[in-house]
mmCIF file of the N, C-alpha and C atoms, coordinates in Angstrom:
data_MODEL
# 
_entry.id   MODEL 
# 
loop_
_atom_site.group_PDB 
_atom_site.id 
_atom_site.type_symbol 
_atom_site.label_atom_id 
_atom_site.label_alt_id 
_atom_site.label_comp_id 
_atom_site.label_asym_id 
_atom_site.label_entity_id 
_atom_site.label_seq_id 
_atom_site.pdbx_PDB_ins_code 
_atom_site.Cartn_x 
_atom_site.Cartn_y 
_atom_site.Cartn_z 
_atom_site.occupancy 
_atom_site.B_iso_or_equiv 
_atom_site.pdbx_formal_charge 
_atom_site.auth_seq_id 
_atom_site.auth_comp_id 
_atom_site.auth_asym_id 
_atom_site.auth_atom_id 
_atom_site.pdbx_PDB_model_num 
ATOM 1   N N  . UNK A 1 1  ? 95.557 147.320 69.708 1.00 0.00 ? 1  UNK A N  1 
ATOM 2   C CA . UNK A 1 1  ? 94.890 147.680 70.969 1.00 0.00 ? 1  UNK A CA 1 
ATOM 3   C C  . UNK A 1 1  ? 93.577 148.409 70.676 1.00 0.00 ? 1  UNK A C  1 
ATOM 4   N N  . UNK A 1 2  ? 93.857 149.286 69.564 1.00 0.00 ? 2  UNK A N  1 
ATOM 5   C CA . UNK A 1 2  ? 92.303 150.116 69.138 1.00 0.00 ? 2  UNK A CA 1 
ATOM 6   C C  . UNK A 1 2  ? 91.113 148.955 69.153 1.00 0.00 ? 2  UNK A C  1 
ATOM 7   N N  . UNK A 1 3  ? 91.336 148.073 67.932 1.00 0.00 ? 3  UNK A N  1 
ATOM 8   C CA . UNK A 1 3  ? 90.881 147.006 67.746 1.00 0.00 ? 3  UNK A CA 1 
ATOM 9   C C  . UNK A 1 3  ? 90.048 146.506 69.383 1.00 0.00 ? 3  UNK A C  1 
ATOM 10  N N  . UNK A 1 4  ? 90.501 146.235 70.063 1.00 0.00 ? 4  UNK A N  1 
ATOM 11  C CA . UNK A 1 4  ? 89.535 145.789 71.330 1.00 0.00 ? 4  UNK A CA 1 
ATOM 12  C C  . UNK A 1 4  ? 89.153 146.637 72.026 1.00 0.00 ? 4  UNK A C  1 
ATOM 13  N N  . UNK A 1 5  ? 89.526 147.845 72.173 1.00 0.00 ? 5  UNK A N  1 
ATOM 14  C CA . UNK A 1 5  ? 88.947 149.173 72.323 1.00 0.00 ? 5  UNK A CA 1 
ATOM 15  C C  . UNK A 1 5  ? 87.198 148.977 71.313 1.00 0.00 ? 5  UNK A C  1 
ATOM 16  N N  . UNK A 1 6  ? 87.580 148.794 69.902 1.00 0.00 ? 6  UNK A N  1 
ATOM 17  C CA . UNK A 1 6  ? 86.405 148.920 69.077 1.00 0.00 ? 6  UNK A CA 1 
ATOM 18  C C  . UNK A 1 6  ? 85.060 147.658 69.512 1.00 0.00 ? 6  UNK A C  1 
ATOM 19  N N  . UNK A 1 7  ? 86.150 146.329 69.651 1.00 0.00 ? 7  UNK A N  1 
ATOM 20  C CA . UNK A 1 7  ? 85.042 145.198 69.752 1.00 0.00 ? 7  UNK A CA 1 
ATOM 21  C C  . UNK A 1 7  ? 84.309 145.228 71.127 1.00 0.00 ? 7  UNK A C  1 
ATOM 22  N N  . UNK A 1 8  ? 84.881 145.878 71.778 1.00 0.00 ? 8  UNK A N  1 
ATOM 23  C CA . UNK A 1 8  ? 84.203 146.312 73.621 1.00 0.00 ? 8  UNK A CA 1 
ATOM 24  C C  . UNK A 1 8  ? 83.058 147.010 73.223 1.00 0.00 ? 8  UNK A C  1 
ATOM 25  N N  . UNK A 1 9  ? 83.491 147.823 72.257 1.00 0.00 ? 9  UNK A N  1 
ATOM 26  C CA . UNK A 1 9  ? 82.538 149.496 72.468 1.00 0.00 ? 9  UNK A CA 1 
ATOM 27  C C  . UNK A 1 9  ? 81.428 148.815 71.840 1.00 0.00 ? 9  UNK A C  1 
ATOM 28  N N  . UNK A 1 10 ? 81.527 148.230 70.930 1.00 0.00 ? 10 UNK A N  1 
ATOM 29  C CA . UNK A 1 10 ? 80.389 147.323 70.051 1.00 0.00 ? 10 UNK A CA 1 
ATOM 30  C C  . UNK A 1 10 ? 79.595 146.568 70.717 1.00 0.00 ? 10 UNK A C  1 
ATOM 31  N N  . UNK A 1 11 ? 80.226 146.019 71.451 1.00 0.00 ? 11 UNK A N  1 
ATOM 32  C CA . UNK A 1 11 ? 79.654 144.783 72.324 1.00 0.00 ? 11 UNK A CA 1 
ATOM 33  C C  . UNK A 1 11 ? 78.545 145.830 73.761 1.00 0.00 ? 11 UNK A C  1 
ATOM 34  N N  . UNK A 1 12 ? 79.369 146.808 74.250 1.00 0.00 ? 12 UNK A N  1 
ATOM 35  C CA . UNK A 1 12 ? 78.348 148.060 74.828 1.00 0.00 ? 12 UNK A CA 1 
ATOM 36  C C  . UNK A 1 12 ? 77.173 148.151 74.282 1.00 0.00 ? 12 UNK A C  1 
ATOM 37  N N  . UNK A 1 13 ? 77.593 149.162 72.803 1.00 0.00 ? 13 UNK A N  1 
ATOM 38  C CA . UNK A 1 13 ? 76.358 149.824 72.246 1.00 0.00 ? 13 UNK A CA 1 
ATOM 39  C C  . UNK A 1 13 ? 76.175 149.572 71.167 1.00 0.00 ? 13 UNK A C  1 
ATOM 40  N N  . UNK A 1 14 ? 76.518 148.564 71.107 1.00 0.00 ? 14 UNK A N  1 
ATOM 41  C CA . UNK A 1 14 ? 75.774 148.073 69.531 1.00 0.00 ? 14 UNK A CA 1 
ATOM 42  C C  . UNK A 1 14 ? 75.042 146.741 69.584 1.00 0.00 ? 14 UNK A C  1 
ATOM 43  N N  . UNK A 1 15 ? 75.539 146.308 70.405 1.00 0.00 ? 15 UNK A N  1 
ATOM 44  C CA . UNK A 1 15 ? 74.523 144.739 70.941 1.00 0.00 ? 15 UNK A CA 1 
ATOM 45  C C  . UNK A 1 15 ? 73.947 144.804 72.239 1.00 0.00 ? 15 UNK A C  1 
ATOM 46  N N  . UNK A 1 16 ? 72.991 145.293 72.714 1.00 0.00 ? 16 UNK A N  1 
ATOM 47  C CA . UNK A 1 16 ? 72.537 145.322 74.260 1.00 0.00 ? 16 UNK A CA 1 
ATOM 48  C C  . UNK A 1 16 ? 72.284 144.100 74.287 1.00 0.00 ? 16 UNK A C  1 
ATOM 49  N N  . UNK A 1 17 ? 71.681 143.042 73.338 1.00 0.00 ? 17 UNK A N  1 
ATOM 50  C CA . UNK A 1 17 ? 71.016 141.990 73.713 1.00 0.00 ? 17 UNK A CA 1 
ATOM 51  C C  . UNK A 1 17 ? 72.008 140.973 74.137 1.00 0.00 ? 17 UNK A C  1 
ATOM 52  N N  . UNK A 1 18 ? 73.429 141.188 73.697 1.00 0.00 ? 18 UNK A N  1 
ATOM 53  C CA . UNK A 1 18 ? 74.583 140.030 74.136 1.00 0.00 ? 18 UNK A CA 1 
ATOM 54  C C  . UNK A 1 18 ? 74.676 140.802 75.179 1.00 0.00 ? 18 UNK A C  1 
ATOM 55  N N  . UNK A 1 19 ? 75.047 141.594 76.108 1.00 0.00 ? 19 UNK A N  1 
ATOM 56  C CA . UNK A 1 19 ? 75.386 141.774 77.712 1.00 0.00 ? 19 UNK A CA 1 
ATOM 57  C C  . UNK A 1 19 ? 74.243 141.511 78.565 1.00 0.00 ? 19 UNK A C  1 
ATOM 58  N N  . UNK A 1 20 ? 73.167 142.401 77.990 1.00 0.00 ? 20 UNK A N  1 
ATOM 59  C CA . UNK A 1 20 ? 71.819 141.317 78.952 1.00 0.00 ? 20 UNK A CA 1 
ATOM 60  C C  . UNK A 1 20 ? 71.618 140.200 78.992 1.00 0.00 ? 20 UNK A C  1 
ATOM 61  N N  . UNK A 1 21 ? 72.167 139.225 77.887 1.00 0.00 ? 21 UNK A N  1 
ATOM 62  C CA . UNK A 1 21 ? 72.333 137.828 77.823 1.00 0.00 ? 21 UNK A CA 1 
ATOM 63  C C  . UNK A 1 21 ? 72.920 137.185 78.712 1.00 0.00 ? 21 UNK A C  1 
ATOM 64  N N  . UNK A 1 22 ? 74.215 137.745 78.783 1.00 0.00 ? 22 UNK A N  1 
ATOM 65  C CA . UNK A 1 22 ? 75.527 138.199 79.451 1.00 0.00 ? 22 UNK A CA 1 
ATOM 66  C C  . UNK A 1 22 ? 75.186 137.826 81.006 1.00 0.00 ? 22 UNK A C  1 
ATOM 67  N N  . UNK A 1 23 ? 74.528 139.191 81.017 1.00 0.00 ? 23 UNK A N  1 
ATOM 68  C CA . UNK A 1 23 ? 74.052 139.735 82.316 1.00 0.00 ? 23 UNK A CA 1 
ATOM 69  C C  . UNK A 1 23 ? 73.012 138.637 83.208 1.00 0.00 ? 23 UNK A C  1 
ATOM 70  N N  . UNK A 1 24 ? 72.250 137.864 82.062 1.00 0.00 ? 24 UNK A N  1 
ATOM 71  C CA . UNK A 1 24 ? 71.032 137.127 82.675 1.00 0.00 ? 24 UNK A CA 1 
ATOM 72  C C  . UNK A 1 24 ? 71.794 135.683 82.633 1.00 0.00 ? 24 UNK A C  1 
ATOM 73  N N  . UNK A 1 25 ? 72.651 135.033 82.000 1.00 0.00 ? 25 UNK A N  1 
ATOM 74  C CA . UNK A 1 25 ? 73.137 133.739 82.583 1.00 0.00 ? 25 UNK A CA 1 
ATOM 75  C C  . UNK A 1 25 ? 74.508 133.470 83.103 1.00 0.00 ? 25 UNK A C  1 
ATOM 76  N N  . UNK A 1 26 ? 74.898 134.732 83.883 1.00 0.00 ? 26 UNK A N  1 
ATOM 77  C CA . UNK A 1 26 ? 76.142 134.799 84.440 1.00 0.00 ? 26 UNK A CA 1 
ATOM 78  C C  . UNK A 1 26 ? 75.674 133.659 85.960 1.00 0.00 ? 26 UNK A C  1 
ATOM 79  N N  . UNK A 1 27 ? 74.708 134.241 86.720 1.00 0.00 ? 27 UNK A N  1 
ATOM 80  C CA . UNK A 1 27 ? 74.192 133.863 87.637 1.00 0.00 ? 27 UNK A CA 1 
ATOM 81  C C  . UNK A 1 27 ? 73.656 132.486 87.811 1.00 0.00 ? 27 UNK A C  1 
ATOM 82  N N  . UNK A 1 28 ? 73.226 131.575 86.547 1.00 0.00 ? 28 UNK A N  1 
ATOM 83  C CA . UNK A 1 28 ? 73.146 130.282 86.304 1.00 0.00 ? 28 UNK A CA 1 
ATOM 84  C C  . UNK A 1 28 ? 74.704 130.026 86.221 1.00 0.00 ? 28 UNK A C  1 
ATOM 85  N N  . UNK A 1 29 ? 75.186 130.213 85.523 1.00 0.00 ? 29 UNK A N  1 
ATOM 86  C CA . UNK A 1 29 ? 76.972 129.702 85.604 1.00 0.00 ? 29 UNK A CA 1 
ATOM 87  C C  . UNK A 1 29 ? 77.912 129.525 86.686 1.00 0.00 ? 29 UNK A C  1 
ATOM 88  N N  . UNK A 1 30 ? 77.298 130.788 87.612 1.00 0.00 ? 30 UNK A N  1 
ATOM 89  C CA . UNK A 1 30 ? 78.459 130.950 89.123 1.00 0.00 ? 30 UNK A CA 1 
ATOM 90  C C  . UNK A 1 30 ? 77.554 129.405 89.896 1.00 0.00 ? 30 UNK A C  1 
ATOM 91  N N  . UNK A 1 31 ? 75.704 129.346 89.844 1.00 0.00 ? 31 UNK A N  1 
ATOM 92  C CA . UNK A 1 31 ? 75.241 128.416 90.154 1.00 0.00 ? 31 UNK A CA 1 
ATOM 93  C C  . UNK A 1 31 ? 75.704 127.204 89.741 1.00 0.00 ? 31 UNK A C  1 
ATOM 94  N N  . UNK A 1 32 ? 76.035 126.491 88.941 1.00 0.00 ? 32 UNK A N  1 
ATOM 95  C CA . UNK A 1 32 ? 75.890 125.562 88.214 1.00 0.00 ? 32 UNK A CA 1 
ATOM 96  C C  . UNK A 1 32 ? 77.802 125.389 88.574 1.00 0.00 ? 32 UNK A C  1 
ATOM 97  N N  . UNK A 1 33 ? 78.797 126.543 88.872 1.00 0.00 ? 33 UNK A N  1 
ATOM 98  C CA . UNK A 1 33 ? 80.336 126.620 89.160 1.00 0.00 ? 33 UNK A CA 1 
ATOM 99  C C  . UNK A 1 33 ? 80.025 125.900 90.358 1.00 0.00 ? 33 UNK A C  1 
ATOM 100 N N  . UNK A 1 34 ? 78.968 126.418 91.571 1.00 0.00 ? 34 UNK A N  1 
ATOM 101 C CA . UNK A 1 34 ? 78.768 126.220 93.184 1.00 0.00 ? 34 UNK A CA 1 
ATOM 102 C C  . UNK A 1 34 ? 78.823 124.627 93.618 1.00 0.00 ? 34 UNK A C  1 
ATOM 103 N N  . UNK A 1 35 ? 77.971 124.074 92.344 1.00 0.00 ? 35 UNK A N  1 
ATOM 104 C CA . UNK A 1 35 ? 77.376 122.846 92.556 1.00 0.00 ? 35 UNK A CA 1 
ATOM 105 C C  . UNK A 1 35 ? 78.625 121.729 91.944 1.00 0.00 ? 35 UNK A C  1 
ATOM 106 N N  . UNK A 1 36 ? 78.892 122.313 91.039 1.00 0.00 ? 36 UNK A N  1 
ATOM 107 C CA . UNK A 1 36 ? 79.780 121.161 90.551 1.00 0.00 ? 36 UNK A CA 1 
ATOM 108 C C  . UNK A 1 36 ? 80.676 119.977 91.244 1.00 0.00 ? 36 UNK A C  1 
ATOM 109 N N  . UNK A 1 37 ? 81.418 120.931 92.153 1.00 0.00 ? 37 UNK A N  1 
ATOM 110 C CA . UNK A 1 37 ? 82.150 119.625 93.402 1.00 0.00 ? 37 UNK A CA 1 
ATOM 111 C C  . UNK A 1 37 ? 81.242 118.885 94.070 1.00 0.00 ? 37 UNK A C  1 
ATOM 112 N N  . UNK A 1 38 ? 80.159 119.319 94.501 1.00 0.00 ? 38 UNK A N  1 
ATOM 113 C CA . UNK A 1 38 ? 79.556 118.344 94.899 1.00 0.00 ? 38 UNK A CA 1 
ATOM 114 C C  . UNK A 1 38 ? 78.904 117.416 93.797 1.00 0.00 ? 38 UNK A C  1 
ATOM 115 N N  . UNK A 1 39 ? 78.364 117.814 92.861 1.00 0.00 ? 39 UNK A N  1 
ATOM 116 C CA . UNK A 1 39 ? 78.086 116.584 91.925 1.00 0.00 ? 39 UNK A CA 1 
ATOM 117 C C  . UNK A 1 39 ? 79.010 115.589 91.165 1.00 0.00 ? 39 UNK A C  1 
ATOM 118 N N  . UNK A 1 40 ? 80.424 116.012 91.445 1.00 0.00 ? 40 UNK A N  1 
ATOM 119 C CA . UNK A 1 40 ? 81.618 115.160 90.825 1.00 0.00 ? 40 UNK A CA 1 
ATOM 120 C C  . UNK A 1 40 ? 81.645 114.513 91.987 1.00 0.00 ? 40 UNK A C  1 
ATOM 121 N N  . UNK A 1 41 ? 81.678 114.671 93.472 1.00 0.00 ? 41 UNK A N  1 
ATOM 122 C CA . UNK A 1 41 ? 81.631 114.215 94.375 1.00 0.00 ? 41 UNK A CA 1 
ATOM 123 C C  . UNK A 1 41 ? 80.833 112.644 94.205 1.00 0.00 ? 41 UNK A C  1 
ATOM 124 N N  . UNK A 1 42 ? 79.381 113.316 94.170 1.00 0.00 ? 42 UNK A N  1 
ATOM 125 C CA . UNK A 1 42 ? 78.476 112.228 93.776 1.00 0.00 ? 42 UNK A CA 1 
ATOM 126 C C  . UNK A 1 42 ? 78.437 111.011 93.363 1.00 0.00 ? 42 UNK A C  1 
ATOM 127 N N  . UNK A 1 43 ? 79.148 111.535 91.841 1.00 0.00 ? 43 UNK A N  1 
ATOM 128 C CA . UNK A 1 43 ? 79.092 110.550 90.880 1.00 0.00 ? 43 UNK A CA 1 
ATOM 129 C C  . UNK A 1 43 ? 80.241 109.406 90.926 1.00 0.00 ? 43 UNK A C  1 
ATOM 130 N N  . UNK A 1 44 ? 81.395 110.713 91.835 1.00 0.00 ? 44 UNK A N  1 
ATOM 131 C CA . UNK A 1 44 ? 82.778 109.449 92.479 1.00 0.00 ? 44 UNK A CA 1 
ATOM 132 C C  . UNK A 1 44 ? 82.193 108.186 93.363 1.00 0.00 ? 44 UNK A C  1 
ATOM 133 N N  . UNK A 1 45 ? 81.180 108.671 94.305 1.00 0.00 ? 45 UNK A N  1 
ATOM 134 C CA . UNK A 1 45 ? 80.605 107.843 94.726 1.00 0.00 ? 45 UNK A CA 1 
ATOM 135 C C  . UNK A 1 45 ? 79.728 107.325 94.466 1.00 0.00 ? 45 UNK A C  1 
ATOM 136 N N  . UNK A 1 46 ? 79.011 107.106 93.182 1.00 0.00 ? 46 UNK A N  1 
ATOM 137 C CA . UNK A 1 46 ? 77.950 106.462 92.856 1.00 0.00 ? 46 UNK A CA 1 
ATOM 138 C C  . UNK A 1 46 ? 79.399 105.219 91.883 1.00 0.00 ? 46 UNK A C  1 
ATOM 139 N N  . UNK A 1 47 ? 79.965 105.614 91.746 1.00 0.00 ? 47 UNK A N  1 
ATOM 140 C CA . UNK A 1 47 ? 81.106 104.684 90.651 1.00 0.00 ? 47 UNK A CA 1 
ATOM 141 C C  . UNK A 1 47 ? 81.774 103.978 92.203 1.00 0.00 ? 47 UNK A C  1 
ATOM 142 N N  . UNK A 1 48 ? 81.926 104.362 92.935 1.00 0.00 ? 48 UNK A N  1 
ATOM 143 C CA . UNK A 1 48 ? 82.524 103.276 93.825 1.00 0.00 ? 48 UNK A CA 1 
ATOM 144 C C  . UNK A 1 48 ? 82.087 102.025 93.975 1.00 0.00 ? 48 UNK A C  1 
ATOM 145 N N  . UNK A 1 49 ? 80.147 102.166 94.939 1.00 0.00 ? 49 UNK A N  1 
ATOM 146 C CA . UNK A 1 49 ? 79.127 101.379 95.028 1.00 0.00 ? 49 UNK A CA 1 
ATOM 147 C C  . UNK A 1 49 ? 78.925 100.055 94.051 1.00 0.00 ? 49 UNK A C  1 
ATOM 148 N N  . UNK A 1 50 ? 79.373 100.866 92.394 1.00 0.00 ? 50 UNK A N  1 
ATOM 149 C CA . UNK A 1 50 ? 78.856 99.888  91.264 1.00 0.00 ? 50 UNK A CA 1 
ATOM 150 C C  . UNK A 1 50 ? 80.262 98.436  91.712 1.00 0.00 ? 50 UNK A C  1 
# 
């Protein structure tokens, strides 16, 4: 349990640049989560048409 206690604390303050990373393409992901049914949607229907 320490162990992920340690790799958290690391991931805090020892890498800012992975949580701002983190932080900056969370918001493309939930985007890109939003869209997805409709583009499987899409493509169900672009495969029907053919």
């Amino acid at each position: 349990m320490s162990n992920v206690i340690e790799v958290l604390h690391n991931l805090y303050y020892g890498d800012h640049a992975l949580i701002a990373w983190i932080i900056t393409v969370s918001p493309a992901i939930a985007a890109v989560c939003v869209q997805l049914p409709a583009v499987i949607k899409s493509i169900k229907a672009n495969r029907k048409k053919k």
